[in-house]
C-alpha positions in Angstrom: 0.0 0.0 0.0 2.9 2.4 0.6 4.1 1.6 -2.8 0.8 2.1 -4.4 1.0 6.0 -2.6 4.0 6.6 -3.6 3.4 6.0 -7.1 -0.2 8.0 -6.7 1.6 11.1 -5.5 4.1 10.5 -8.0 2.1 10.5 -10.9 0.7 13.4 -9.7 3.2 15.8 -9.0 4.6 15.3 -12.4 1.7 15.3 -14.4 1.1 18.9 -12.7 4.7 19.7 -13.7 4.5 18.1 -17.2 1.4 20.4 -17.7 3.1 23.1 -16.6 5.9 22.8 -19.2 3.8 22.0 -21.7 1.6 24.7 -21.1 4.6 26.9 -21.7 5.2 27.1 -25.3 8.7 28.9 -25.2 10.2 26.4 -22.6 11.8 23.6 -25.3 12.0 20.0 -23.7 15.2 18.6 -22.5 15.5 15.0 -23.1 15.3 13.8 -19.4 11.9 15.8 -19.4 11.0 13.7 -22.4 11.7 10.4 -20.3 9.8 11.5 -17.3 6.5 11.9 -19.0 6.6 9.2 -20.9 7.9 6.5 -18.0 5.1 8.1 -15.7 2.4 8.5 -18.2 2.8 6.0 -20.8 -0.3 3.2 -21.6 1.1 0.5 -22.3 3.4 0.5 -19.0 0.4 1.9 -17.0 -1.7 -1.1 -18.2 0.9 -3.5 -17.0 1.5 -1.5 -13.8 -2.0 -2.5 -13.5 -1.3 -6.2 -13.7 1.3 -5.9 -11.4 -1.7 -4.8 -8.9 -4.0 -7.2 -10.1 -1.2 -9.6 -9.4 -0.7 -8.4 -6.1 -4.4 -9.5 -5.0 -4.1 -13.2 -6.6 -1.0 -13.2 -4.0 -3.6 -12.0 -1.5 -6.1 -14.5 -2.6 -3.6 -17.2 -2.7 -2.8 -16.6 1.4 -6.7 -16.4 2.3 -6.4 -20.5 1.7 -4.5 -20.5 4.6 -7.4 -19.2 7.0 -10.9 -21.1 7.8 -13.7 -20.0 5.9 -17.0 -19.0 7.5 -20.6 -19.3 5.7 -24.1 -18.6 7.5 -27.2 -19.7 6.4 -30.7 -18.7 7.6 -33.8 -20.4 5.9 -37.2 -19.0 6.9 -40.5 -19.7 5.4 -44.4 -20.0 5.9 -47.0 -22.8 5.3 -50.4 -22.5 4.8 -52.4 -25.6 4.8 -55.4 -27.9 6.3 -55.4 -30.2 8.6 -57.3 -32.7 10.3 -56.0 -32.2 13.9 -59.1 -34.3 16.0 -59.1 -37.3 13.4 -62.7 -37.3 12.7 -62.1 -35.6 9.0 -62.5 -32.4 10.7 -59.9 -30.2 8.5 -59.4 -26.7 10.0 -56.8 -24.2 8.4 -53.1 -23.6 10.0 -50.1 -21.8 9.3 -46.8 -22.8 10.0 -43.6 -20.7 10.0 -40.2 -22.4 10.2 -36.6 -21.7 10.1 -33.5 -23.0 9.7 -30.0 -21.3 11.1 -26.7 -22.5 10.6 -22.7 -21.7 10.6 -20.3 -23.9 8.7 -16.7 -23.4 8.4 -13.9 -25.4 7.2 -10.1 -25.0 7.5 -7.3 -27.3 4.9 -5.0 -28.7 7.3 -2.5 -30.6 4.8 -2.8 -30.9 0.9 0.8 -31.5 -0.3 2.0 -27.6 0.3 0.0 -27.1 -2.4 -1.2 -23.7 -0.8 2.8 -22.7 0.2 3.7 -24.0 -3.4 0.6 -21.7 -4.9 1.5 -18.1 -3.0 5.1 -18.6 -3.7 4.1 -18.8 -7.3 1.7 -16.0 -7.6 4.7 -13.8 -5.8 6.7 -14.8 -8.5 4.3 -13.8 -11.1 3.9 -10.5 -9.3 8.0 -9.9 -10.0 7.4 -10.9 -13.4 5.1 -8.2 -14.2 7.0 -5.5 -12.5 10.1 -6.4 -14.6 8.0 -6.1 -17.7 7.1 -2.7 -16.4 10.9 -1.8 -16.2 11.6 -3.9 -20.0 9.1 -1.8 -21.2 10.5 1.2 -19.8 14.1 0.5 -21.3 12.4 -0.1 -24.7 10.7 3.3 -24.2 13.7 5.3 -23.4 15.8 3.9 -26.3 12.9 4.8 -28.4 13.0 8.4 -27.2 16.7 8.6 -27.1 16.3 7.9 -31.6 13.2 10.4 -31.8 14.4 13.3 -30.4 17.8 12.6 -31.5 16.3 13.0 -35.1 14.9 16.3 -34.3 18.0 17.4 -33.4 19.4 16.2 -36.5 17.5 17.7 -38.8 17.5 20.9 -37.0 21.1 21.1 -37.7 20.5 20.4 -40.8 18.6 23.5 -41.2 21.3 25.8 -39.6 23.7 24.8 -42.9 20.8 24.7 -45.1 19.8 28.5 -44.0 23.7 29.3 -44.8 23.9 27.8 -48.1 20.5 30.0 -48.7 22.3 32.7 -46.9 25.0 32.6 -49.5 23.4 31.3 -52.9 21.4 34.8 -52.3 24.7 37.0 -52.2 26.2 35.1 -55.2 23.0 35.7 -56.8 23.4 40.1 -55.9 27.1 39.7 -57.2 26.4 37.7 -60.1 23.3 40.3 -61.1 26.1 43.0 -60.6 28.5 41.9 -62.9 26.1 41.3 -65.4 24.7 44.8 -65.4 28.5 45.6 -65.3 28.5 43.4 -68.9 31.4 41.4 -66.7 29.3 37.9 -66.6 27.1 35.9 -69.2 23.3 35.7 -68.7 23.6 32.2 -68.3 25.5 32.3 -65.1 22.9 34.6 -63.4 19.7 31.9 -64.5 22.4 29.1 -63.0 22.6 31.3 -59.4 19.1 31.7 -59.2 18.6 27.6 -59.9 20.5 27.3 -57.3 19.2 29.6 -54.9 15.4 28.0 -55.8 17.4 24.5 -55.2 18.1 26.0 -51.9 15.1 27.4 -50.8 13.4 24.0 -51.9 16.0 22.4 -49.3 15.2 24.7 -46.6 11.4 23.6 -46.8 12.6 19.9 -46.9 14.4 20.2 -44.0 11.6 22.2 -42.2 9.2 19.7 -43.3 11.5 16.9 -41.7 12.1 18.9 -38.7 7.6 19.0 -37.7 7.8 15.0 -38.8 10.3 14.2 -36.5 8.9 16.2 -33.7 5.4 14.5 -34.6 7.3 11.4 -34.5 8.7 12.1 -31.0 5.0 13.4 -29.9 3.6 10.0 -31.3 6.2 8.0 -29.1 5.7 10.4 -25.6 1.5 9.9 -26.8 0.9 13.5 -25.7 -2.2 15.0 -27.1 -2.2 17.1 -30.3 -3.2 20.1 -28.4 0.0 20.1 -26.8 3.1 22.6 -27.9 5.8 20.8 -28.0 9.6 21.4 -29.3 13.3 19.9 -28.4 15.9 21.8 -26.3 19.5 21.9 -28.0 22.0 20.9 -25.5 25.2 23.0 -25.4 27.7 20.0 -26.5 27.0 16.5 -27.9 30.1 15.4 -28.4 30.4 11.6 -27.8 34.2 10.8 -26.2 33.4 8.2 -24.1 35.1 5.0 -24.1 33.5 2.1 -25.3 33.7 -0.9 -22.9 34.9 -4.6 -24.2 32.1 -6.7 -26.0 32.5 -9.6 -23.2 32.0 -6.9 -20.2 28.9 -5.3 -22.0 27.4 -8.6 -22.5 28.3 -10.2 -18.7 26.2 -7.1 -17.5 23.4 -7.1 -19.6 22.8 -11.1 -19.1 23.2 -10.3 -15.2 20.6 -6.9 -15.1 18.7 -6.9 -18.0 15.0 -7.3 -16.6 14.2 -9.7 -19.9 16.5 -12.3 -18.8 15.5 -12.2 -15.0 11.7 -12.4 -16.5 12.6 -15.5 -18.5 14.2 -16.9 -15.4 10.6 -16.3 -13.1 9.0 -17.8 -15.9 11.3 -20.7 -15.2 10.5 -21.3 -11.7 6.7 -20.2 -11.9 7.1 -23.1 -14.3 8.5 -25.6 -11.7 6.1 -24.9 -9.0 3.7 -25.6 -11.6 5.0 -29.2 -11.6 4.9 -29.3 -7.6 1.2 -28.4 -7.9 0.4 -31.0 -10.2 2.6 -33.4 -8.3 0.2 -32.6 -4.9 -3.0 -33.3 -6.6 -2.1 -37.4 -6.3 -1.7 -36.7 -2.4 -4.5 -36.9 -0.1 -6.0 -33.5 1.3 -7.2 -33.1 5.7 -9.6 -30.5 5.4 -11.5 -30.0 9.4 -15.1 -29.1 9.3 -17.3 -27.3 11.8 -21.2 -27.1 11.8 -23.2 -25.2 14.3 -27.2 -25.4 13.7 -30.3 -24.5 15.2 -34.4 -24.9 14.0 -37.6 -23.3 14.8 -41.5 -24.5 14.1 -44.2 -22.7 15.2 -48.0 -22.7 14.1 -49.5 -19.2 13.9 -52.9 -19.6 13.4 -54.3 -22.8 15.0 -57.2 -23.1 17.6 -55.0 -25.3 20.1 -52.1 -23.6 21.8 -49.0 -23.3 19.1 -45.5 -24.8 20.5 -42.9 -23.6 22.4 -41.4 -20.4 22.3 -38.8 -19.1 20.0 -36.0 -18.8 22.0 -37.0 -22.5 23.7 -37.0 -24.1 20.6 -33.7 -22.4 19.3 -32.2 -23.6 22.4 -33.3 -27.5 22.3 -32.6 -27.7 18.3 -29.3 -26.5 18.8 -26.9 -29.1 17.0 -22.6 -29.2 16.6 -20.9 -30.8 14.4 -16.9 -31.0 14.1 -14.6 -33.4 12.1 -12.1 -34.1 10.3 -11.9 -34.9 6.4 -9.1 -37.0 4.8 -9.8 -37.4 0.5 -8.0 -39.7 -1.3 -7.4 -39.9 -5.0 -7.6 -43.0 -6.2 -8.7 -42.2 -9.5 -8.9 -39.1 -11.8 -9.6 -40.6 -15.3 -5.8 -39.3 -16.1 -6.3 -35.7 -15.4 -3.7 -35.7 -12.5 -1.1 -37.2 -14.8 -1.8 -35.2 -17.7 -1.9 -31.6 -15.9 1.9 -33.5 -14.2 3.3 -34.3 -17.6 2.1 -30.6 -19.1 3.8 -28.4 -16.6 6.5 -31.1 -17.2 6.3 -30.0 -20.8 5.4 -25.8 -19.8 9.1 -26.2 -17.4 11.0 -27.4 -20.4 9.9 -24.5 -22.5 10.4 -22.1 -20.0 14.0 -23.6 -20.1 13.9 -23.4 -23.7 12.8 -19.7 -23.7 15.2 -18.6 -21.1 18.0 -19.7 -23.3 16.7 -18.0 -26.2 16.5 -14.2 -24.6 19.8 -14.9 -23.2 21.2 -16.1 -26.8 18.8 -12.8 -28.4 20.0 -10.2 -25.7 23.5 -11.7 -26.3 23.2 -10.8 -30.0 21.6 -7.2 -29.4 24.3 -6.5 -27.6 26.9 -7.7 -30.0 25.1 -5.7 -32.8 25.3 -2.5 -30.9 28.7 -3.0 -30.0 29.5 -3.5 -34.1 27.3 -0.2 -34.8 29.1 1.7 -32.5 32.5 0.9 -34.0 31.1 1.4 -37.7 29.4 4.4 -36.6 32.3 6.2 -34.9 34.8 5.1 -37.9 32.1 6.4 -40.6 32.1 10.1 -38.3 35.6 10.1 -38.5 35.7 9.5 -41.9 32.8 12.2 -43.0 34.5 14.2 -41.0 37.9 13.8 -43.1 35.3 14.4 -46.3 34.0 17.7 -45.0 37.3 19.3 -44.2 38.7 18.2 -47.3 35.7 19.5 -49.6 35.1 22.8 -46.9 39.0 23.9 -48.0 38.4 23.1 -51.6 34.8 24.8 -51.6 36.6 27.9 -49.9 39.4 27.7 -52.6 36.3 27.7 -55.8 34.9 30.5 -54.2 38.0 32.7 -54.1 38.6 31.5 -57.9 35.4 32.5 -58.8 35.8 36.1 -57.3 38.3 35.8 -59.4 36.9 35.0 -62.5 39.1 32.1 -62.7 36.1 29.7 -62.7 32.4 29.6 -63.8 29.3 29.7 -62.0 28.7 26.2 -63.2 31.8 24.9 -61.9 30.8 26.9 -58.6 27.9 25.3 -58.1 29.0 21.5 -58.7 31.5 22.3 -55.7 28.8 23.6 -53.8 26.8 20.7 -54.4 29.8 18.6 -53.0 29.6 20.2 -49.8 26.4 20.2 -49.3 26.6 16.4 -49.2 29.4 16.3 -47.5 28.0 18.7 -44.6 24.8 16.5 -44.8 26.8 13.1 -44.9 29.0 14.6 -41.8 26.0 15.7 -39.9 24.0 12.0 -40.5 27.2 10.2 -39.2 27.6 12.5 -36.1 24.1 11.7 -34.7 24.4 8.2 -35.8 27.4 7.9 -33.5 26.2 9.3 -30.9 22.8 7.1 -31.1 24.8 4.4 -31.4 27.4 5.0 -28.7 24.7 5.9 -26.0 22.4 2.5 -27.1 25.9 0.4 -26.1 26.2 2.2 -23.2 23.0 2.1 -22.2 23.1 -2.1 -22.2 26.1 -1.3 -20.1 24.0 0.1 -17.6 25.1 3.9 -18.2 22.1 6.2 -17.9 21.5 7.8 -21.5 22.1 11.6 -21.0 22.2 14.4 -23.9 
C-alpha cells in the first residue's frame, strides 16, 4: 500500500509539472523531461503496472487458503395448509412458520503444500510483471533517445541549409552586378538563381522533416495534439566516451537486463507448476465445523401453538466437528496429464530462457559493431568535409576571381552540401549508437 501512494503522488506531481511545461510554449523539452512523462504516463506501461496490482491480489487470494472460511445460512418460510388435527375428518386451516439457522466453516490442514507451493508462485508472477514494467521502460527510453535525436538532427541540418541559402542569395546580388557591369554571361545569373530555388526547396525539406520528426517524437511520448511541443539543444554532444569490451557489456546485460530475469521467473513459476500437479495425487485433511439451530411454530391454529422461539432455538441447537481426509484413487488421467504438461510448460520455460539470453547476447553484439562502424564512418565524413570545406573555400576565391564559372561553382557547392549533410547523418548516428551500447552497459542515457 505504501508503494501504491508513492506511485499515486508520484504520478501526480509530475503530471502537474509536465502540464506546466507543456503549457509553456517557449520552454523547449530537454531530453530527461521527455523520459519523465513518458515513463510516468505511458499506456502500455500503465496497463501493465495495472497487472502488477491485479497480481498483487491473486497473492492475497492465494494466502486467504491459509485461514478457515465462514458461511451462514438462515432459511425462513411460511405454510399455509389444512389439517385434520381431531381425526374425525375435521380439517381446520393452519399456518406454520419455520426456520433453519446455521454456521459452517472449514479449514485445509495438509494438501501437499499445495497452498505454500501456490503463493510462492503467484509472488513470483507479481515480480514478473514488475520487470515487464521496467523492460518496457528501457524499450521506451531507447525509443526516445532515436526520436528526439532525429529532431535534433534535422535541426542542424537547417542551420547549414539557412547558410547555403544565406550565400546562394549573395552570389545571386554579385552575379546580377556583374552582369549589369556586362562582366558575366546571362547564363551564369539563370544558374545562381537555380540554385538559390534548389536551396530554398532544401530549406522547406528540412523544415518539413524537422515537424515530422517532432510529430514522430509526440507520437512516441503519446501527448495529445493540443499540446506545444519542441526539443531543447543541448550545449555539447560530443560523444568521447570510451566504449567498454564486448565480453563486459554482455556479462552485465545477461546479469541486469529485466528480460532475462523475466525468462528466469518464468522458469521457476514453471516448476512450482509441476509441484502443484505433483500434490494433486496426495491426499488432502480439510476440518469441518457445523453449528445449527431450528424453529417451528404454528400461527394460526385453535390449540395452543409450540414452544417459544428462543425455547425451541435452544433444544434444536446441533454441533458438528470433524475431520476430512480425500483420497485420490482415480482421476480418469487428469492428475497425470496436468503433471506431464507443466513437465512440458518447465522445459519450454528452459527453452525460452536460453533463447532471450542467446537474443539479448546478439543485441548487444550488434550494438557493439554499430558503435564501432558508426564512430569510424564520423571520422571518416568528417575527413570528407574538411577536405571539400577547403576546396569549396578555394572555388569561391577563384570564382571572385573569374578564374572559374558559376557552373563549376555550383558542382563544388553541391559537394559540400553532401558532405555537410553526410558529416552531420554520421555525427548523430554515433552518438545514437554509442549511447544505445552504453545504455546495455547500464550507463544512464544523458544528452
Amino acid at each position: 500500500m505504501k508503494y501504491l501512494k508513492t506511485l499515486f503522488w508520484f504520478t501526480i506531481g509530475i503530471q502537474s509539472y509536465v502540464h506546466a511545461q507543456v503549457s509553456d510554449t517557449i520552454k523547449k523539452w530537454t531530453l530527461e523531461s521527455c523520459f519523465q512523462y513518458a515513463l510516468v504516463n505511458n499506456i502500455d506501461i500503465n496497463t501493465t503496472r495495472l497487472s502488477e496490482l491485479s497480481s498483487a491480489e491473486d497473492v492475497r487470494a492465494a494466502k486467504g487458503s491459509r485461514i478457515p472460511n465462514l458461511y451462514g445460512t438462515l432459511n425462513n418460510y411460511f405454510t399455509n395448509s389444512k389439517t385434520d388435527i381431531s381425526g374425525n375428518g375435521d380439517f381446520v386451516g393452519q399456518v406454520i412458520t419455520a426456520g433453519n439457522y446455521s454456521l459452517n466453516s472449514s479449514l485445509l490442514l495438509w494438501n501437499g503444500n499445495y497452498i505454500g507451493t501456490n503463493i510462492h508462485q503467484k509472488e513470483l508472477v507479481g515480480k514478473t510483471f514488475n520487470l515487464m514494467v521496467e523492460q518496457s521502460k528501457n524499450n521506451l527510453v531507447l525509443q526516445i533517445t532515436q526520436g528526439y535525436l532525429s529532431v535534433l538532427l534535422a535541426k542542424e541540418n537547417l542551420i547549414y541549409v539557412k547558410d547555403l541559402v544565406a550565400t546562394s542569395e549573395i552570389r545571386l546580388q554579385q552575379g546580377r552586378q556583374l552582369y549589369d557591369a556586362g562582366s558575366t554571361a546571362k547564363t551564369n545569373v539563370l544558374q545562381l538563381e537555380a540554385q538559390l530555388s534548389s536551396d530554398q526547396y532544401l530549406q522547406i525539406q528540412t523544415e518539413n522533416t524537422i515537424r515530422q520528426s517532432i510529430l514522430f517524437l509526440k507520437q512516441i511520448l503519446q501527448l495529445p495534439t493540443a499540446v506545444s511541443f519542441d526539443t531543447q539543444t543541448p550545449n555539447n554532444l560530443n560523444n568521447n566516451s570510451l566504449a567498454a569490451p564486448l565480453v563486459t557489456v554482455q556479462n552485465y546485460a545477461l546479469e541486469n537486463f529485466p528480460e532475462i530475469k523475466t525468462g528466469q521467473f518464468n522458469k521457476d513459476i514453471s516448476y512450482l507448476s509441476i509441484v502443484k500437479a505433483k500434490a494433486s495425487f496426495l491426499p488432502t485433511v480439510t476440518v469441518n465445523a457445523l453449528i445449527e439451530t431450528a424453529y417451528n411454530d404454528v400461527l394460526h391454529h385453535p390449540i395452543n401453538g409450540n414452544a417459544s422461539y428462543f425455547t425451541q432455538t435452544a433444544n434444536n441447537l446441533y454441533q458438528q466437528m470433524g475431520i476430512t481426509i480425500s483420497i485420490p484413487v482415480f482421476s480418469n488421467r487428469i492428475n497425470s496429464t496436468n503433471l506431464e504438461k507443466a513437465k512440458i510448460g518447465f522445459r519450454q520455460a528452459d527453452f525460452n530462457l536460453t533463447n532471450t539470453k542467446l537474443i539479448l547476447s546478439q543485441q548487444v553484439e550488434l550494438a557493439s559493431l554499430n558503435a564501432v562502424n558508426a564512430k569510424q564512418a564520423y571520422a571518416a565524413a568528417n575527413k570528407q568535409l574538411i577536405a571539400v570545406t577547403e576546396s569549396y573555400r578555394i572555388m569561391n576565391e577563384e570564382y571572385k576571381l573569374g578564374g572559374v564559372n558559376a557552373f563549376d561553382l555550383l558542382q563544388q557547392k553541391n559537394q559540400y552540401i553532401q558532405a555537410v549533410q553526410a558529416f552531420t547523418q554520421s555525427k548523430y548516428t554515433a552518438i545514437l549508437e554509442q549511447k544505445i551500447y552504453d545504455f546495455y552497459n547500464g550507463t544512464k542515457i544523458q544528452l
